[in-house]
NUTI-758007 format. One record per residue (C-alpha): residue in one letter; x, y, z. Coordinates in steps of 0.25 Angstrom, whole numbers, plus 5000, padded with zeros to 4 digits. Example, Ala and Ser with C-alpha at 12.3 -4.5 7.8 and 13.67 -1.06 7.14 Angstrom:
REM residues 2
<A <5049 4982 5031>>
<S <5055 4996 5029>>
//
This chain:
REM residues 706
<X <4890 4907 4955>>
<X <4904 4899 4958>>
<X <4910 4912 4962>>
<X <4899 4914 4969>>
<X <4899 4904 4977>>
<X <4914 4903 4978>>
<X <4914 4919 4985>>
<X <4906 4912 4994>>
<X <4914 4900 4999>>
<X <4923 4911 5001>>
<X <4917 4919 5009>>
<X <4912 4907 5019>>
<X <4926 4902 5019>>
<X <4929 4918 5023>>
<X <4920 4917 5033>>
<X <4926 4903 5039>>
<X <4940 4907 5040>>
<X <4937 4919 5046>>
<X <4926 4913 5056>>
<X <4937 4902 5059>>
<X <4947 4912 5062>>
<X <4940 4923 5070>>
<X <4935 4912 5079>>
<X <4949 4908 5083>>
<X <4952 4912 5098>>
<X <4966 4916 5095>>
<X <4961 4925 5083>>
<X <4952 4933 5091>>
<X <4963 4934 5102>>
<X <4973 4940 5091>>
<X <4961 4948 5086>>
<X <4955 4956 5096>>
<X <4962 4950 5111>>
<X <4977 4955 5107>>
<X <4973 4971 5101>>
<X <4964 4972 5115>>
<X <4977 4967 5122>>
<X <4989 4973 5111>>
<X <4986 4987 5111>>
<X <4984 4992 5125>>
<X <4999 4987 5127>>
<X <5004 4993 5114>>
<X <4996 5006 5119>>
<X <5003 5006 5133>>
<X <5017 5004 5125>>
<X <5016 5014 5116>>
<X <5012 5024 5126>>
<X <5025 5019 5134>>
<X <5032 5021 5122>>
<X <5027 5035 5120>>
<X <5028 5039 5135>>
<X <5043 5036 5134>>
<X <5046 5040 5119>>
<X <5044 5055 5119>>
<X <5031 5054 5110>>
<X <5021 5060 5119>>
<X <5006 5062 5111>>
<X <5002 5073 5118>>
<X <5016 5079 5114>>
<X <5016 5085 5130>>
<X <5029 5084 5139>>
<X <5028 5084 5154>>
<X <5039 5094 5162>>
<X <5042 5094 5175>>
<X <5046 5106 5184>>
<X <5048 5106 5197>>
<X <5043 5123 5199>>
<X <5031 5130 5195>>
<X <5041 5141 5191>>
<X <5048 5132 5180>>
<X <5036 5127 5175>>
<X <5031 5141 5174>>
<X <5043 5145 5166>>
<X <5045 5134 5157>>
<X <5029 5135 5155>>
<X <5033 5149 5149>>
<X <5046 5145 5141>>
<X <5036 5132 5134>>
<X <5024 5142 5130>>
<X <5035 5154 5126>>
<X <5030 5154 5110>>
<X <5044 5154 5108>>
<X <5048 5140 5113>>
<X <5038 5135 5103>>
<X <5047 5129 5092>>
<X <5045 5134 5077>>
<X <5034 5130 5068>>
<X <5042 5123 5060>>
<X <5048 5113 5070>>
<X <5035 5111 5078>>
<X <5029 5105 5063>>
<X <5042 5097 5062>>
<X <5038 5090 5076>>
<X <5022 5088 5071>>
<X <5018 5103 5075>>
<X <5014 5102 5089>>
<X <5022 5107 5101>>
<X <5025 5099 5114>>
<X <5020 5103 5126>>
<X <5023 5102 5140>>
<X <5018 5101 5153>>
<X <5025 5107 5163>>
<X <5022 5101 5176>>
<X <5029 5102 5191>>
<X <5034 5091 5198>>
<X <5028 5086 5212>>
<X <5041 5085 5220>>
<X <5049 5099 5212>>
<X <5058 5089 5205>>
<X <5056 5089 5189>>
<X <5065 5080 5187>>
<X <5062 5069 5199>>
<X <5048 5070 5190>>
<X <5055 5068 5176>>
<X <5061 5054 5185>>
<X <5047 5050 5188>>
<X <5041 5052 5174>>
<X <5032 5063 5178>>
<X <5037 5072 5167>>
<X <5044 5071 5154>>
<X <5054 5082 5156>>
<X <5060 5090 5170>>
<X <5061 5103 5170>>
<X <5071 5113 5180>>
<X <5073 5128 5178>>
<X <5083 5136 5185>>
<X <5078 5150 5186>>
<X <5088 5161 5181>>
<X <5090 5172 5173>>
<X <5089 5162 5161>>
<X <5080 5149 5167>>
<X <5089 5136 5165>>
<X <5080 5123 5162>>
<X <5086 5109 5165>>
<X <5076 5100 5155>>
<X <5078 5084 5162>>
<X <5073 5074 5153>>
<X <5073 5058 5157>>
<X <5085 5049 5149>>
<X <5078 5039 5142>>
<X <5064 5043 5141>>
<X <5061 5049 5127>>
<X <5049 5057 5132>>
<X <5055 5066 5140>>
<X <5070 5068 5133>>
<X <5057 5073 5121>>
<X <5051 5081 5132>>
<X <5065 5088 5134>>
<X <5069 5089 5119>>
<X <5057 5098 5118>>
<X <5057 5106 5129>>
<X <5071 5110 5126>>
<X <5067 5112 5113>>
<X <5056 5122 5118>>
<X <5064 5131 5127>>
<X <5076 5131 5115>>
<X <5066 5137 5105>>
<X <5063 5148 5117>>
<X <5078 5151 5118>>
<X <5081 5152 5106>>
<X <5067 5161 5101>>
<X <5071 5171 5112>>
<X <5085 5171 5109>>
<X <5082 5174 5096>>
<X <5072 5187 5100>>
<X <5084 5191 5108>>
<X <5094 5192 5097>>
<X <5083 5198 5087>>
<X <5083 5211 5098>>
<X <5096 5212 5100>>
<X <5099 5213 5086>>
<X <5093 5215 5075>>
<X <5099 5208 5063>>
<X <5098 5196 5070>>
<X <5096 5183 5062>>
<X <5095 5168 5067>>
<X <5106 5160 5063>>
<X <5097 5152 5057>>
<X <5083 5150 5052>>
<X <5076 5134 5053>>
<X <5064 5129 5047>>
<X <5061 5114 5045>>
<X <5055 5108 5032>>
<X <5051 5091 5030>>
<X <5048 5086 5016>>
<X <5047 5073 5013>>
<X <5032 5069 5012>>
<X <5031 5058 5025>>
<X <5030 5067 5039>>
<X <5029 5061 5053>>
<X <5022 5049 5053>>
<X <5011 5046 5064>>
<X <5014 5034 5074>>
<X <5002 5029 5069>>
<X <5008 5027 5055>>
<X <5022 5021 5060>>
<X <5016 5010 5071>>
<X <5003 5006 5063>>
<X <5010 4997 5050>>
<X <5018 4989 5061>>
<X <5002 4987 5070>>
<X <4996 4985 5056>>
<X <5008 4972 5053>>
<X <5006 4967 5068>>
<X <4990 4968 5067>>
<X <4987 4962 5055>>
<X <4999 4951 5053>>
<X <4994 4946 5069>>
<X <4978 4944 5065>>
<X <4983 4938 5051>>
<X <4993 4928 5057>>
<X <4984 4918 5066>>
<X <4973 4916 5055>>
<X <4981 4915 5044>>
<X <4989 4903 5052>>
<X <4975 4897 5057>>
<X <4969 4897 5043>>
<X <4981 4891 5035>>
<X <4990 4882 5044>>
<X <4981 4880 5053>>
<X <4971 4874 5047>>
<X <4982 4867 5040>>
<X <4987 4862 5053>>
<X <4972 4858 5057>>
<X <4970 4850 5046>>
<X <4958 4857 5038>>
<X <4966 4863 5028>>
<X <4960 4849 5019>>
<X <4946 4851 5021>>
<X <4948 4865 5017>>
<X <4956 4864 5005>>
<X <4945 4854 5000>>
<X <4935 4865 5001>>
<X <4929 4869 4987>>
<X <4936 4883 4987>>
<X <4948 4886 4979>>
<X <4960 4886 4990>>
<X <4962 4901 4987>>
<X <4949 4904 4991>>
<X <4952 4896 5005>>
<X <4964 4903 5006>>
<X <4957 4917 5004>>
<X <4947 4915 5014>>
<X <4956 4912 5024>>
<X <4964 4924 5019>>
<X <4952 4932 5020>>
<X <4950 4926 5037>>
<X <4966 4930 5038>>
<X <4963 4945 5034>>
<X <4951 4948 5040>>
<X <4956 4942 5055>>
<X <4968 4951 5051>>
<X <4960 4962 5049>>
<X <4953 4962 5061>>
<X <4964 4959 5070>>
<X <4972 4973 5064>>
<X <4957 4979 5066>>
<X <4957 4977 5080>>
<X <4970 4979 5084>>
<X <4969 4992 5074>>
<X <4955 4996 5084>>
<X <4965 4992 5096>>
<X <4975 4999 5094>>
<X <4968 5012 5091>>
<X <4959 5011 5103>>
<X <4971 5010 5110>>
<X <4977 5020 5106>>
<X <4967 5030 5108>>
<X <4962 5026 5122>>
<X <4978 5028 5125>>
<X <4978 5041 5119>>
<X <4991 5038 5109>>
<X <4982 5037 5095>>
<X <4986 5052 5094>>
<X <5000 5050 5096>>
<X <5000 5038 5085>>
<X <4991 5046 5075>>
<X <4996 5060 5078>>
<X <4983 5065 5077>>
<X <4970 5068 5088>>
<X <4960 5061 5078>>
<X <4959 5047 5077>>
<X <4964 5041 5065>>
<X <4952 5036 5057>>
<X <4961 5037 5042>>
<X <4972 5030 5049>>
<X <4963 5018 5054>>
<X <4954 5018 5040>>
<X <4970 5017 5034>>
<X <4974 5006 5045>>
<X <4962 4998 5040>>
<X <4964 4998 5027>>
<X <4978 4994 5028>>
<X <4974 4982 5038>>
<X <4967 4976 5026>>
<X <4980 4977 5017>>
<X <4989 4971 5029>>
<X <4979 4960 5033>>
<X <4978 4956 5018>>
<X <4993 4955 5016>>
<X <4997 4947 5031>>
<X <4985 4938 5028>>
<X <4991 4933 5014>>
<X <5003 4934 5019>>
<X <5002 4925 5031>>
<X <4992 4915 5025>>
<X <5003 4913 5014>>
<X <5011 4909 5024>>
<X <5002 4901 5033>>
<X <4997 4893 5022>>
<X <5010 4886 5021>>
<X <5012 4883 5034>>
<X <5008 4869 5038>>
<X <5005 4872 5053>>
<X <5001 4883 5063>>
<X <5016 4883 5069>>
<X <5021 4883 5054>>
<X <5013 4896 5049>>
<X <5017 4903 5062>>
<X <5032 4901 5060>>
<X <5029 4907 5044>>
<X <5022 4919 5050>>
<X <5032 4923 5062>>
<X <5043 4930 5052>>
<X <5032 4936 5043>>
<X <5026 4944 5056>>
<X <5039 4947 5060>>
<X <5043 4953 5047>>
<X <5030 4958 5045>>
<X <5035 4968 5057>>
<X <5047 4973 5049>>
<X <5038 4979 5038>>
<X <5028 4986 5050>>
<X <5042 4994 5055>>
<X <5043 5000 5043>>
<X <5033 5009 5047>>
<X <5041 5014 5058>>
<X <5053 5017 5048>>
<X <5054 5031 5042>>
<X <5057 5034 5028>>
<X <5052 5019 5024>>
<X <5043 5024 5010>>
<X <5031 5016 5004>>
<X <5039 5016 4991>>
<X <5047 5008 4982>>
<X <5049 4995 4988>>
<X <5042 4996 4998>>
<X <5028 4999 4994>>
<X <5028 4984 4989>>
<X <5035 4977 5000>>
<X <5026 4966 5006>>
<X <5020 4973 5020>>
<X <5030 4985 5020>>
<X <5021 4991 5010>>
<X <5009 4990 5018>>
<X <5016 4993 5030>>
<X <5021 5008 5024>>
<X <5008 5010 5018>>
<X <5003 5010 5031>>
<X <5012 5019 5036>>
<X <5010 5029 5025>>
<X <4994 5028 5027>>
<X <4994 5031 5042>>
<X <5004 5042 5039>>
<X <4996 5048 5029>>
<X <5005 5048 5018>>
<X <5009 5037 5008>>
<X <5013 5033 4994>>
<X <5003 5031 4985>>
<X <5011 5022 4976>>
<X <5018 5015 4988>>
<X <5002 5011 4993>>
<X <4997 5006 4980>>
<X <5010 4999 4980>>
<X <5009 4993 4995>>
<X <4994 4990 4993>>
<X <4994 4982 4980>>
<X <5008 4975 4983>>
<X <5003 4970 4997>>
<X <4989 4966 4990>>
<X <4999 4959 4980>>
<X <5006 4951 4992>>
<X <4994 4947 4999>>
<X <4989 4942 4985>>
<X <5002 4934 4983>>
<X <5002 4929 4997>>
<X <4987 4923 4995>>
<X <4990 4918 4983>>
<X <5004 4911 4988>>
<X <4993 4907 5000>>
<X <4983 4900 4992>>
<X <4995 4892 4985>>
<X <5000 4887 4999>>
<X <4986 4885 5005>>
<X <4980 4871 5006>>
<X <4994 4868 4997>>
<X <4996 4851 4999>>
<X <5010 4855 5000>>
<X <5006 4863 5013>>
<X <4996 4855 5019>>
<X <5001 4841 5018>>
<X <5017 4840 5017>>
<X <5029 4849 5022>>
<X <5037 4846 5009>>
<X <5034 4858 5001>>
<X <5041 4871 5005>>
<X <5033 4886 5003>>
<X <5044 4886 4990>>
<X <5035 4877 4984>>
<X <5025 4887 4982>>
<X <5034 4895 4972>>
<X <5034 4884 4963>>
<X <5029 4883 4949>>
<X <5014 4875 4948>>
<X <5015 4861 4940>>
<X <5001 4864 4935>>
<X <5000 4876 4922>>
<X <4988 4884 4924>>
<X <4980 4892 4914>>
<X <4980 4905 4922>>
<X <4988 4911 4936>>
<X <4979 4911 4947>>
<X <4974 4922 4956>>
<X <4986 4919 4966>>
<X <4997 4917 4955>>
<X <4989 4933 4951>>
<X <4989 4936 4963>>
<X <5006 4932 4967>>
<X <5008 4939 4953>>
<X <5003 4953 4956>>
<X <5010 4953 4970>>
<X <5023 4952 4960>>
<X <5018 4961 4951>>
<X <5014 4974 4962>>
<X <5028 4975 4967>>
<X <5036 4973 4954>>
<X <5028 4981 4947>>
<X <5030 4993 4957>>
<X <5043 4990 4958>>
<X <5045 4989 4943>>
<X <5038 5002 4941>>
<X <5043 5011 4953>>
<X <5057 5005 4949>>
<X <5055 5010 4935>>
<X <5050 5024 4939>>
<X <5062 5025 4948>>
<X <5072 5021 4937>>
<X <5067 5033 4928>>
<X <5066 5043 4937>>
<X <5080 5039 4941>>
<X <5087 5037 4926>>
<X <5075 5044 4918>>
<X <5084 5054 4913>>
<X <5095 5043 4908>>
<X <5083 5033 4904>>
<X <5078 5036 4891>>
<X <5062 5036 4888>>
<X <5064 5022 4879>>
<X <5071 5015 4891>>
<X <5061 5020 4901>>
<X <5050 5014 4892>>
<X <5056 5000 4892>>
<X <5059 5000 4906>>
<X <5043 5002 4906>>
<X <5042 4990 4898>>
<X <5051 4982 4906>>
<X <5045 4986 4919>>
<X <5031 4981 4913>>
<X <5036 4968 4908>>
<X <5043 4965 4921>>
<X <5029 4967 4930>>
<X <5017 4964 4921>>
<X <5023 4957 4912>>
<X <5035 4947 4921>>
<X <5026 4947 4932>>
<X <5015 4938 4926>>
<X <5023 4929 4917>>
<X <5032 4925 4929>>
<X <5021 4922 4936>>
<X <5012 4914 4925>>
<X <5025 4906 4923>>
<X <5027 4903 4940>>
<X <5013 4900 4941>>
<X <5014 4890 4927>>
<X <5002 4897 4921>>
<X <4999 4896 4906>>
<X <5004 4908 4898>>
<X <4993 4910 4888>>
<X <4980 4907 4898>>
<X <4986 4916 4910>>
<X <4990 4928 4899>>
<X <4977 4927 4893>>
<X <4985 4923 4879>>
<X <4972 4920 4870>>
<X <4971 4927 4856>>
<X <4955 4933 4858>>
<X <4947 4935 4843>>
<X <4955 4945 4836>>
<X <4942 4955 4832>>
<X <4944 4960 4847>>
<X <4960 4967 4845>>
<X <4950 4977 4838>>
<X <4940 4979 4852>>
<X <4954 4981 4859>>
<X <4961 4989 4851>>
<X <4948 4998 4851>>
<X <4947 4997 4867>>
<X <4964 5003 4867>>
<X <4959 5012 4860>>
<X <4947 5016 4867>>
<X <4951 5015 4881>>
<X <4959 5026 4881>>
<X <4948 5036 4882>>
<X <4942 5030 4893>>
<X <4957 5029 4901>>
<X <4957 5044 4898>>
<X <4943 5047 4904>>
<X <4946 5037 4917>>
<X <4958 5045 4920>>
<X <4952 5060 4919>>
<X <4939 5054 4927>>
<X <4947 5049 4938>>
<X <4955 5061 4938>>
<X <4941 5069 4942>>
<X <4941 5060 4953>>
<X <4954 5061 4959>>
<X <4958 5049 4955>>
<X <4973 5050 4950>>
<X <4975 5061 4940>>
<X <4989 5067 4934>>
<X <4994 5078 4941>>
<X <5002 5089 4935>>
<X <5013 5083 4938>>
<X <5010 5070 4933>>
<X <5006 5076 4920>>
<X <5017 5083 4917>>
<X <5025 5070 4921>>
<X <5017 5065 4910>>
<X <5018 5073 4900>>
<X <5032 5072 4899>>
<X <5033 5059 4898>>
<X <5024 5059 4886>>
<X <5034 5067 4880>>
<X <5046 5059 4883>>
<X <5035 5048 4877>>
<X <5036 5054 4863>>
<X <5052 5053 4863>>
<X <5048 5036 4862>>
<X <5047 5028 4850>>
<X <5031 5022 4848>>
<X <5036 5010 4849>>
<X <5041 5010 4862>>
<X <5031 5018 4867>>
<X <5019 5008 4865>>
<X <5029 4996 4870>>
<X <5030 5002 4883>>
<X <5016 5009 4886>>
<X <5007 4999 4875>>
<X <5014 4986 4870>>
<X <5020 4981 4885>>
<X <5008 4986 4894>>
<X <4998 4981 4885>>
<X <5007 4967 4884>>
<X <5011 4967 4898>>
<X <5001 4971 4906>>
<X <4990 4963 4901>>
<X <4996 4951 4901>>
<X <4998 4953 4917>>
<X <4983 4959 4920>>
<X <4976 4954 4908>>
<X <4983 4942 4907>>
<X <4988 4935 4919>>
<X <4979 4943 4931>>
<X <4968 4942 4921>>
<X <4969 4929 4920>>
<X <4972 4925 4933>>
<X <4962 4934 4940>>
<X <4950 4927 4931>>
<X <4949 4914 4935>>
<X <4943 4918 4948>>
<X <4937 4932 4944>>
<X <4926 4935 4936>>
<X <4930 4943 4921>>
<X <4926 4956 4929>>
<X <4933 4953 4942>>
<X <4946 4951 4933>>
<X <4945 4961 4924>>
<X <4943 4971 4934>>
<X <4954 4966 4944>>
<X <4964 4966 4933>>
<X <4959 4978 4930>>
<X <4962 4986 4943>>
<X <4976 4978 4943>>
<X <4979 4984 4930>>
<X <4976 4999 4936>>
<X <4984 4997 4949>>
<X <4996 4994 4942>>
<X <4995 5006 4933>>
<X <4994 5015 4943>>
<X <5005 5011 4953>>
<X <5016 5016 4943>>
<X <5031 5019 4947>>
<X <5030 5029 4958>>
<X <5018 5034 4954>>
<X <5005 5031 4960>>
<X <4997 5033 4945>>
<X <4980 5031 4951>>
<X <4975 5040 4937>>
<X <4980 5027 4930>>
<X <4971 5017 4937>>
<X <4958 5020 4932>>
<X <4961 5021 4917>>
<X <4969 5008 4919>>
<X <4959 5002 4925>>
<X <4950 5005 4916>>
<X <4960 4999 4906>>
<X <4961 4985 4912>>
<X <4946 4986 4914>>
<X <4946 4986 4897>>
<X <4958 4976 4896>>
<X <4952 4966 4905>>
<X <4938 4968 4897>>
<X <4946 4964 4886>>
<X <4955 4953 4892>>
<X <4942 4945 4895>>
<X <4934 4947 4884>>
<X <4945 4942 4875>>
<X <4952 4932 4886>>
<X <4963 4936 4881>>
<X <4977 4947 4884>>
<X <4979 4951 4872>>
<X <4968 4961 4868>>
<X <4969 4967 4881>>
<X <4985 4969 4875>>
<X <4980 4977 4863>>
<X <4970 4986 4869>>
<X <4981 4989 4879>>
<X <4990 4990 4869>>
<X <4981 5000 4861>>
<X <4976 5008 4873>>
<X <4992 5010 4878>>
<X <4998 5014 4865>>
<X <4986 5022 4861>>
<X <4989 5030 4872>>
<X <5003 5030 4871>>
<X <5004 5034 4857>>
<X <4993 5045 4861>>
<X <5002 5051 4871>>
<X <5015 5050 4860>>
<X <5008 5057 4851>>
<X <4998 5065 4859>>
<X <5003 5079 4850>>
<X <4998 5071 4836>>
<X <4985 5072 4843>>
<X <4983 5086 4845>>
<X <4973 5088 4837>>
<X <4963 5080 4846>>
<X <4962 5091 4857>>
<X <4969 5092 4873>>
<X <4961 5079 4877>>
<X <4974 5072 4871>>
<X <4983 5078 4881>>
<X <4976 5081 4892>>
<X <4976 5069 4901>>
<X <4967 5077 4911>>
<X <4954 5078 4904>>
<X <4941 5073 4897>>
<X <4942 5065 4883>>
<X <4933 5074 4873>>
<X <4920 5065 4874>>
<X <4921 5063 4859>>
<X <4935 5055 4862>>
<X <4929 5048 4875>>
<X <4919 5044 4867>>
<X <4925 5038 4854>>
<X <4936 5031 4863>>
<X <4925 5024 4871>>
<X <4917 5021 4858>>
<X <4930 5013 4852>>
<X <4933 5006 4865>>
<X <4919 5002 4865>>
<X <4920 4996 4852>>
<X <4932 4990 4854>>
<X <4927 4984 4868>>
<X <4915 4979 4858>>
<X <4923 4971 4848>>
<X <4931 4964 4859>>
<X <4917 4959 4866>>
<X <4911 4954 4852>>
<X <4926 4948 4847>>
<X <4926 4940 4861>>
<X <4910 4936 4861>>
<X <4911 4923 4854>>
<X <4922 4919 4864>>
<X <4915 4924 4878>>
<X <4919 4907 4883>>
<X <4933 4907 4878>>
<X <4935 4920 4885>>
<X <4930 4915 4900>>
<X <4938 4904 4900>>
<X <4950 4912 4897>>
<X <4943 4921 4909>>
<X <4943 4909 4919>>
<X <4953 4897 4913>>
<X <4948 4887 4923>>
<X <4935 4886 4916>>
//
């Protein structure tokens, strides 16, 4: 009933911050009064800016002659099938073909029109035995020096087609001195303008509703002296916090929503959403994309600015704090205009780059994959992080009392020792563990496939380990020892009754049947699935696996993952996670972290492992709470790794069992499904009656503070 009723104090303070904000004046103003206002002036630039940079979105060019004669003749040169430029080139420029309108000035001058704007390009022909054309173009004015290009272009390619009938008559063994085609590889094409002006409007939307509210609802209720009377309130100062984060997004959102409906109305009353989008249809994918990505970059400014804002003193003070983040936050937005700039390496994890690329991927129609997963967990990381740096800062007697503290403060050990990390110190941890992990692994992947040849199969092993111990193994301890948190209670360090290393040694070796089946079933579905490719890949590295000793082998795929990685999901998330969830919530959120991390591998974007991992944590984190403890969750990760390693090792000893041992691809023979499944069961069965006489010792290992 507590949790109840604590969800619904937190959703009445919701609804108050967000009531207390929408009702401001200068909220609705940035919300509704400055789009109506904005984009109509945007609108009217950018149709300036086309007018006088060549782009034209009807792609038409208006020539001026001063006779009927010449328009007539140049009419017949322009629709001549051989002034048309080669398949080939017209695909290179988007495969349409510009057109002209050919139109005679009032006053017989083409050129007089051409100095009063009423054309793009002037057009004189003296008429001889060959027609002489004198093309005028305007200096400075990049439409019309377009308009000329092609023109010249167009009678060029009639020159040079009749030119070349010509010499085919005259002689018969003619040949061209050259023949030209035009090839592109590489797999990123022309980008629409959509997809190059959209991340920078996304930045400027979403950073402009966020800044005002999250100054209001931090510094200046600090300023206004109710910060007190809310701090005495009886909800846990996070929870404060989060409402207000809540108020910050959703004013965010709904500034970037209507500047997003704004700006696409205005653009189609003025007839330039075409030019933008590069198609007649309007773009319902692109704007369902847009949204979506709205929600990623209102939850990320929101964090990030009330981090900031909950340090400053005063409204003068949190405004001086956020003037250089919005003007870096522009730097990121002109990558989007940049070529060549990848959503790779690096890049995919750099605060508000990542976001910004992925959206320039999305609208383009063509992204990475692994750079997404990457840009989306990694900024959900941040945003994490900054919340929890936030809720350290917020209502902080140090802020709200004195200047004598600096922000340096806030990295400073705690006096106090605490059983278990809480869910911001979580929180912080997995925003260090997203990017060092997919640096750890990309830069491992990039190390073999750079030396693979010169690094022998042993070494490459314990770079594996290395690379495990550096992320889920460093990562936590550093941050149990910052956050001074007892070893033994945030580890989960307890020895449980020793009747259940039999149930988990039962379940390792179960499981492996029900992995098996997960990933064939969600391979029916479309879900992941090897390709040939892949399993060739494979396959040769399970013979290049047999050239190891055992022992080294189990280190690295059974002894330090089992070791390692529970420690860090089963031990310090789990831990962490359970003092404010219930045994489901955290058994299944550990759970799902522990998929994600084995799917985002290297270069590699590996979704067929997310199920049957999943699956996995779902089995460990049974486990973990049943027991209250790490270390039967070590064994049966250890069993279940080694037992398959070794299967895989000395997969032609068991070639009497049938194909299902080496096809990877299909069913399990029922028999087997069921056998495995029966000893998994049996196992799962003497964990539950070994733990059943210490259910209480169990839930207070669950939730510490009880």
């Amino acid at each position: 009933m507590s949790g109840v009723l604590m969800r619904s104090r937190i959703f009445r303070l919701c609804q108050k911050e967000l009531r207390e904000t929408i009702r401001d004046r200068r909220t609705v103003m940035t919300l509704l009064i400055m789009p109506l206002l904005l984009y109509p002036l945007l609108s009217m630039a950018l149709n300036r800016f086309l007018l006088t940079s060549g782009a034209s979105p009807t792609n038409v060019f208006v020539i001026g002659v001063a006779t009927q004669k010449e328009g007539e003749l140049l009419r017949s040169f322009l629709d001549d099938p051989q002034s048309q430029p080669p398949s080939s080139i017209a695909e290179s420029s988007g495969g349409g073909i510009a057109e002209f309108d050919i139109r005679l000035t009032e006053n017989g001058d083409a050129v007089e029109a051409l100095n009063a704007n009423r054309c793009d390009v002037a057009v004189q022909i003296e008429f001889a035995e060959t027609p002489h054309f004198t093309i005028t173009s305007f200096r400075g004015d990049a439409g019309s020096q377009n308009a000329r290009r092609v023109l010249v272009e167009r009678l060029q390619w009639l020159r040079s087609n009749f030119a070349q009938q010509v010499a085919e008559v005259v002689a018969s063994d003619y040949r061209p001195p050259a023949e030209v085609s035009v090839a592109e590889i590489g797999q990123q094409g022309e980008m629409p303008l959509l997809a190059t002006i959209v991340p920078l409007v996304l930045v400027l939307m979403t950073i402009t509703g966020a800044v005002y509210p999250a100054i209001d609802l931090t510094a200046g209720e600090r300023e206004r002296g109710t910060m007190e009377s809310l701090m005495a309130s009886p909800v846990p100062r996070f929870y404060v916090l989060f409402a207000k984060y809540i108020a910050v997004v959703i004013v965010a959102l709904l500034t970037a929503m209507v500047n997003l409906l704004a700006m696409f109305t205005t653009l189609w009353l003025s007839g330039m959403l075409q030019f933008l989008t590069g198609d007649n249809a309007f773009p319902w994918i692109a704007v369902l994309q847009i949204l979506g990505l709205l929600i990623l970059f209102s939850g990320f400014f929101s964090a990030l600015l009330l981090c900031l804002t909950s340090f400053a003193k005063s409204f003068k003070e949190a405004q001086a704090y956020l003037i250089p983040v919005m003007l870096l936050a522009l730097a990121p937005g002109m990558l989007s205009l940049m070529p060549g700039v990848e959503l790779s390496g690096p890049l995919a994890i750099a605060p508000l780059i990542s976001i910004v690329l992925l959206a320039r991927d999305l609208l383009a129609g063509a992204f990475n994959p692994v750079g997404a997963l990457a840009a989306v967990l990694s900024t959900m990381g941040y945003a994490a992080a900054a919340l929890a740096v936030a809720s350290r800062l917020f209502g902080n007697d140090a802020v709200t009392r004195t200047s004598e503290q600096s922000i340096g403060s806030f990295f400073h050990r705690p006096q106090k020792v605490t059983p278990v990390p809480s869910v911001q110190s979580a929180a912080l941890m997995l925003a260090l563990l997203v990017p060092i992990y997919f640096m750890g692994s990309n830069g491992l992947m990039r190390f073999v496939q750079a030396f693979g040849d010169q690094v022998s199969m042993s070494a490459k092993f314990a770079l594996n380990i290395m690379t495990l111990l550096l992320t889920f193994g460093l990562v936590p301890l550093v941050a149990t020892w910052l956050g001074r948190h007892r070893y033994r209670t945030t580890f989960r360090l307890r020895m449980p009754p020793m009747f259940c290393f039999v149930g988990v040694v039962l379940i390792g070796f179960g499981a492996w049947a029900l992995a098996h089946e997960s990933f064939v079933v969600a391979k029916s579905f479309g879900i992941g699935g090897l390709s040939d490719e892949r399993i060739t890949e494979v396959l040769g590295q399970l013979a290049a696996i047999k050239q190891v000793p055992v022992g080294l082998l189990l280190l690295t795929f059974a002894v330090a993952p089992a070791v390692i990685e529970e420690l860090c999901f089963r031990g310090f998330l789990f831990s962490s996670f359970s003092r404010v969830m219930s045994p489901v919530q955290t058994i299944v959120l550990t759970s799902v972290l522990f998929g994600l991390f084995h799917v985002l591998t290297g270069n590699a974007l590996l979704i067929e492992r997310f199920i049957p991992t999943t699956l996995l944590g779902l089995m460990l984190g049974w486990i973990a709470y049943r027991t209250g403890s790490v270390v039967p969750g070590m064994v049966m990760h250890f069993v279940h790794n080694g037992w398959l390693s070794l299967f895989g090792r000395y997969s032609e000893q068991f070639d009497f069992l049938g194909s299902a041992v080496d096809n990877q691809q299909a069913h399990l023979p029922w028999l087997w499904i069921v056998g495995f499944t029966a000893v998994g069961a049996l196992g799962a069965l003497i964990v539950w009656w070994s733990t059943r006489a210490s259910d209480i010792v169990d839930r207070s290992a669950i939730h510490p503070q009880a």
